[in-house]
C-alpha positions in Angstrom: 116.9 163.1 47.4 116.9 165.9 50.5 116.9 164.3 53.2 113.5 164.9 55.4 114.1 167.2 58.6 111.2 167.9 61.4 112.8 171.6 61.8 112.1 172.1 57.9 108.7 171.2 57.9 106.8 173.7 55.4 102.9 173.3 56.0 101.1 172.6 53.2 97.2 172.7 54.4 95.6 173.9 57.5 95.1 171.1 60.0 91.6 169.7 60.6 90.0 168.5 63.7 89.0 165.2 63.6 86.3 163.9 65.5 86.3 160.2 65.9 88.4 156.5 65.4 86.4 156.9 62.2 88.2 159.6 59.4 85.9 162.8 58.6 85.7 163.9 55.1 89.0 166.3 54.4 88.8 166.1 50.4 86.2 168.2 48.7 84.2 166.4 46.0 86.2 167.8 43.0 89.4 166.0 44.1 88.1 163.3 46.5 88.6 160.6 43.7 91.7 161.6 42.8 93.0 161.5 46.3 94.8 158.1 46.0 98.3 156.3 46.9 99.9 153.4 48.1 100.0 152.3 51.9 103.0 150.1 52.4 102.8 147.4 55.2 105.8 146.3 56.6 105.1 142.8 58.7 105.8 139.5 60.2 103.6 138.1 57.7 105.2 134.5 57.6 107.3 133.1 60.5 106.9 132.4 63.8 105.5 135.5 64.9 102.9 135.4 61.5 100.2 135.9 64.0 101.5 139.2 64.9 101.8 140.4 61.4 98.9 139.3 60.1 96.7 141.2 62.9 98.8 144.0 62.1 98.0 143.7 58.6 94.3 143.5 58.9 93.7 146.0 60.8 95.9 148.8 58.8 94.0 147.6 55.6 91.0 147.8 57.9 91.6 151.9 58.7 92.4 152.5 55.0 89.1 150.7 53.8 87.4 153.0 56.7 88.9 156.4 55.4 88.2 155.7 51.7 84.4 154.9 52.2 84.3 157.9 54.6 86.0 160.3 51.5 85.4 158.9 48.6 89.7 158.5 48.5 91.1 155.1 46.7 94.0 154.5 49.2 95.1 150.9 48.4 97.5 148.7 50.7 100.8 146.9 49.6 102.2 144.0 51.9 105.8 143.6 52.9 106.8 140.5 54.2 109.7 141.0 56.6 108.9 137.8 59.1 110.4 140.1 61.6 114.2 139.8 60.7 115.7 143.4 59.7 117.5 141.5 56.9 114.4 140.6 54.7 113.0 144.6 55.9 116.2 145.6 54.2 115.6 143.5 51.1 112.3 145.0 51.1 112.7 148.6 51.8 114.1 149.2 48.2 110.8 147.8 46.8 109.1 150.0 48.7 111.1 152.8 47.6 110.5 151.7 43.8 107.2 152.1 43.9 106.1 156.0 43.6 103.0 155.6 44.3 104.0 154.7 47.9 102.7 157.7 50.5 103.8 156.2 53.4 104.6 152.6 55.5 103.0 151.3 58.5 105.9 149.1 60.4 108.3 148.0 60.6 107.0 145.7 63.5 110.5 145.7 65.0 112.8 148.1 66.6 115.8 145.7 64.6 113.9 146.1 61.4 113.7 150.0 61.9 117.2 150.5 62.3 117.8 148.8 59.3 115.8 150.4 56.6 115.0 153.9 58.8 117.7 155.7 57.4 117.4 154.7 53.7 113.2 155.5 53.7 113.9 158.7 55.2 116.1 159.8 52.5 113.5 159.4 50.2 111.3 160.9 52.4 109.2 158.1 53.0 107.2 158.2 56.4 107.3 154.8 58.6 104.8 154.7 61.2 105.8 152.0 63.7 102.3 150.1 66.0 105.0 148.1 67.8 108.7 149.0 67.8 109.5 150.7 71.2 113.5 151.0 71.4 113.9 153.8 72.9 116.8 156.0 70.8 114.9 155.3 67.8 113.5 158.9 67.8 116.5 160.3 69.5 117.0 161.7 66.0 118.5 159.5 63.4 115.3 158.8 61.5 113.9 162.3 61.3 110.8 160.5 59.2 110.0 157.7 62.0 107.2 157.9 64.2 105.3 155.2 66.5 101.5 155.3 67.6 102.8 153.4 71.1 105.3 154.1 74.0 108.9 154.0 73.8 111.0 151.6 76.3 112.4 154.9 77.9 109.0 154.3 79.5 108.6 151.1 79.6 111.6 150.2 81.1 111.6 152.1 84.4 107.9 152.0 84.5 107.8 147.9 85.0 110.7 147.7 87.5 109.3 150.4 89.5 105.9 148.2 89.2 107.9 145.1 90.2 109.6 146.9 93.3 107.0 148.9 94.8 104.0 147.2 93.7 104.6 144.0 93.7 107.4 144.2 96.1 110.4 142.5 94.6 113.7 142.2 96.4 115.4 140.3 93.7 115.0 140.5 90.3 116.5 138.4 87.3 116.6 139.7 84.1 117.0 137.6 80.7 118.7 140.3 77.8 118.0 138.8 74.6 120.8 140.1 72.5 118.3 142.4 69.8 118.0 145.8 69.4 114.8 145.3 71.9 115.5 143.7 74.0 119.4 145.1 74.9 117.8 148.3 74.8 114.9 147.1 77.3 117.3 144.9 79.5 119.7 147.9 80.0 116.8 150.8 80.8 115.2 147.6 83.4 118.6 147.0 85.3 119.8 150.7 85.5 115.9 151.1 87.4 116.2 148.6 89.3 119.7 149.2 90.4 118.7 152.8 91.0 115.7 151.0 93.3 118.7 149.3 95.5 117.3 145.7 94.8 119.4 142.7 93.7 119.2 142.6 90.0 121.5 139.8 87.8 121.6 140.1 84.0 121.4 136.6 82.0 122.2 137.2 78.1 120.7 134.7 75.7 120.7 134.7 71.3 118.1 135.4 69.2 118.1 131.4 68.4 119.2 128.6 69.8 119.5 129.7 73.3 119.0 126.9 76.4 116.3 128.1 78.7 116.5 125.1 80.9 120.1 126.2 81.6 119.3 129.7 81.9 117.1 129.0 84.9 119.2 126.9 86.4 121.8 129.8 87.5 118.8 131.7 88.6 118.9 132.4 92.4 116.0 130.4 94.4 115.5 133.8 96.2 114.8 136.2 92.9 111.1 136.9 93.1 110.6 137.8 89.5 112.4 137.2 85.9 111.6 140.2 83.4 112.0 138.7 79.7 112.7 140.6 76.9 111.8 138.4 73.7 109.6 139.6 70.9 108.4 135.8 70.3 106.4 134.8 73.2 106.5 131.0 73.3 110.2 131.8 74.2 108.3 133.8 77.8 106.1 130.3 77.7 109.3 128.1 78.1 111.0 129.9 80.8 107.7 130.1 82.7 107.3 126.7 82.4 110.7 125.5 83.5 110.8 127.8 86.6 107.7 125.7 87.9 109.5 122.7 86.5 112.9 123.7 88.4 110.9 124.4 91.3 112.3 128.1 91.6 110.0 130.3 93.6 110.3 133.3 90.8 107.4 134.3 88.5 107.7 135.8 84.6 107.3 139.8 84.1 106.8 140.2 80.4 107.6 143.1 78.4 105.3 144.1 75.3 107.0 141.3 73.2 105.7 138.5 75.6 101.7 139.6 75.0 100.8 136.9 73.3 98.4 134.0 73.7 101.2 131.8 73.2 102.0 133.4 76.6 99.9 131.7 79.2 100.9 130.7 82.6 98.6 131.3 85.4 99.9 134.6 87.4 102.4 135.3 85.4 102.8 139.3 84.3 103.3 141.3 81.4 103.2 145.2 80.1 101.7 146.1 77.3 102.1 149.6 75.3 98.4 149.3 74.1 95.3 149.1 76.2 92.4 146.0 75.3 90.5 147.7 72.7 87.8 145.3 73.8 87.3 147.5 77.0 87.0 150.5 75.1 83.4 151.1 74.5 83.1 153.7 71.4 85.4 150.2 69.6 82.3 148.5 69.4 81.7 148.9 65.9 85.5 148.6 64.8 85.3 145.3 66.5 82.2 143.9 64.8 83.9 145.0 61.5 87.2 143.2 61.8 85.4 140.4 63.1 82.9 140.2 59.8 85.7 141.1 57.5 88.5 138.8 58.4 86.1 135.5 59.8 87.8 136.9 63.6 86.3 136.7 67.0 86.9 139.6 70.0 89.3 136.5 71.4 91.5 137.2 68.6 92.3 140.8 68.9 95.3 141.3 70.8 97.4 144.3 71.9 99.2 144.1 68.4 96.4 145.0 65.6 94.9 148.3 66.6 98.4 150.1 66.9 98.1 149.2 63.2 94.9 150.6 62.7 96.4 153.9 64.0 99.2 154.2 61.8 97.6 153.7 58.6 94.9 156.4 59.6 97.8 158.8 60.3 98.9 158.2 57.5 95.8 158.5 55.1 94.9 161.9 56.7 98.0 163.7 56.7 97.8 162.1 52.6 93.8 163.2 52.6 95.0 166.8 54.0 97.5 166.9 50.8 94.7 166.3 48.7 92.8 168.7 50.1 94.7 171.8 49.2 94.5 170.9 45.8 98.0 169.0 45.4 98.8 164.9 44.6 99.8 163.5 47.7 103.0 161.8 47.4 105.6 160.7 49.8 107.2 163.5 50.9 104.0 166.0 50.6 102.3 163.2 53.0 105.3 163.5 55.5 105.3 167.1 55.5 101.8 166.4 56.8 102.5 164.1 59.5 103.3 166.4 62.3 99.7 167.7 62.4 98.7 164.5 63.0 95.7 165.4 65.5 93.0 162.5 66.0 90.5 163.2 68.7 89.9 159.9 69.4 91.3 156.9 68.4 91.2 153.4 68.2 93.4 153.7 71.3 91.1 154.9 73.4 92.1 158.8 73.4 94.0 161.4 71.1 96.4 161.0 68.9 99.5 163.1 68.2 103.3 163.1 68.0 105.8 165.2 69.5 108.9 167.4 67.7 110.8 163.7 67.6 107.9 161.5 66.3 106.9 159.8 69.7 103.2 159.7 70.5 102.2 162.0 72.9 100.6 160.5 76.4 101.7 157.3 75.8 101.3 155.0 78.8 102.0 150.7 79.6 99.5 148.8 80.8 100.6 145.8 83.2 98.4 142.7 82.9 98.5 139.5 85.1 97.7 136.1 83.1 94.3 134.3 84.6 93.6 130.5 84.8 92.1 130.9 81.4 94.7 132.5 79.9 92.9 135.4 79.6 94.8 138.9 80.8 93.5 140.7 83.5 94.7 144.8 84.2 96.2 145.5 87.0 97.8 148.2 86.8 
């Protein structure tokens, strides 16, 4: 099939305001019922991140159960298992392709997993909306039919040494590189800042798996004042925090976005975040007390990971409810074609919602958080 490009775009309704987290009606009544597709969910659903996906999960089923009782659509969701390795998200993207009914694909979680199966669902014109992979040259062109509802590391990157350094004050910073598409891609935009910020920064490289964290420490300098991680499983942030305390080194963690986790919990420890607390967010309220009814949850459970989720799947379902709407099926490609105008007011996020000419979300911003006695996060910046 043609490949997707952004330049080609052809619209194929008039874009709609939308007014709220919650979809408005975009389908008249003639066609409303026969507004339907599949949602595909790409996520860690198994694993050791499971916790991740799951949330993830929920909450894009949760969006899609919210735009069908607000249209009268029957958009249904379709699970991927991918456990966060971009091998099984290649296995799986071929299943996703299989099924026509298929509209559009909330994930991959990973920026690994995107560059694995990017290129094949955009030459079937399949849009993937990412709530959580941030490397940076993912929308530098080679997936013309990705797009993320969260910042890229190109912000990310710059934005926490810059918070180390003039903030917090750092005058040595150590940086652990795990060797991922993440994290080489976050390491390299963290040292280039903080070498441009004429501080001492040292580079420590570690494996996926299998890496020695007590001996990683150990060649950290007593004088470095902070170690940036870059891990997507935070228990891995956890073990180094623990061992600098253990090894008596003076030098506190500084999490990326893959270390906000609750298995990430030592006290003043700090990590950024490309999502705010939803649980601060006042007009959330009553997305909250559904997720909580729907899926047995508390507020304690919701992390930074699930409402990205939420965001994607709505993109999806209106620029597929806008197809509908002129009078056509939505499929795949009509959906993408639709995606550009993506245009909510206000969403789950706490503000609007659109992408730019590459697929990034427009006004993204980090939010830094610095881990309480409690293991609660507190924003600081």
């Amino acid at each position: 099939m043609k490949k997707f490009s952004r330049l080609g775009v052809v619209a194929v309704s008039s874009a709609i305001a939308i007014s709220g987290v919650s979809a408005v009606v975009v389908a008249s009544p003639a066609n409303a019922a026969a507004c339907t597709g599949t949602v595909a969910i790409m996520a860690p659903l198994t694993g050791g991140v499971a916790f991740i996906g799951v949330e993830q999960d929920n909450f894009a089923k949760l969006a899609i159960t919210d735009y069908n009782k607000a249209n009268g659509s029957t958009f249904v969701a379709k699970d991927y298992d991918t456990q966060l390795d971009a091998a099984q998200a290649s296995t799986q993207a071929p299943n996703v392709i299989a099924d026509k009914t298929t509209v559009g694909l909330v994930g991959p979680a990973g920026s690994q997993e995107v560059l694995a199966i990017g290129g094949l669902l955009g030459a079937n014109n399949i849009a993937l909306v990412s709530p959580s992979a941030t490397r940076t040259n993912l929308t530098a062109g080679t997936f013309p039919s990705f797009f993320r509802v969260v910042p890229n590391d190109g912000q990310q990157g710059p934005g926490d040494a810059q918070y180390m350094v003039k903030t917090l004050k750092a005058k040595s910073v150590a940086v652990i590189e795990e060797k991922t598409a993440y994290g080489t891609g976050l390491a390299t935009a963290v040292m280039d800042e903080l070498k441009k910020l004429k501080v001492t920064a040292t580079k420590f490289s570690v494996n996926e798996k299998g890496a020695d964290y007590a001996s990683v420490v150990t060649r950290i300098s007593k004088s470095a004042d902070f170690v940036f991680v870059t891990f997507q499983d935070a228990s891995k942030s956890q073990t180094v925090a623990q061992e600098l305390i253990k090894q008596k080194k003076k030098a506190v963690v500084f999490g990326s976005d893959g270390s906000d986790q609750p298995t990430f919990k030592t006290k003043g420890a700090y990590l950024s975040s490309f999502a705010p607390d939803i649980k601060g967010i006042a007009s959330d309220a009553a997305i909250i007390e559904e997720y909580k009814s729907t899926y047995n949850k508390t507020a304690g459970d919701i992390t930074t990971f699930g409402p990205p989720a939420y965001a994607a799947a709505q993109t999806i379902v209106e620029a597929a409810g806008r197809v509908c709407a002129a009078g056509k099926t939505a499929d795949a490609a009509s959906t993408l074609a639709e995606m550009a105008k993506t245009n909510i007011k206000n969403s789950i996020l706490g503000g609007p919602l659109s992408f730019t000419a590459t697929g990034d979300v427009k006004g993204g911003r980090f939010y830094v958080y610095q881990i309480q006695a409690d293991g609660s996060r507190k924003l600081i910046g």
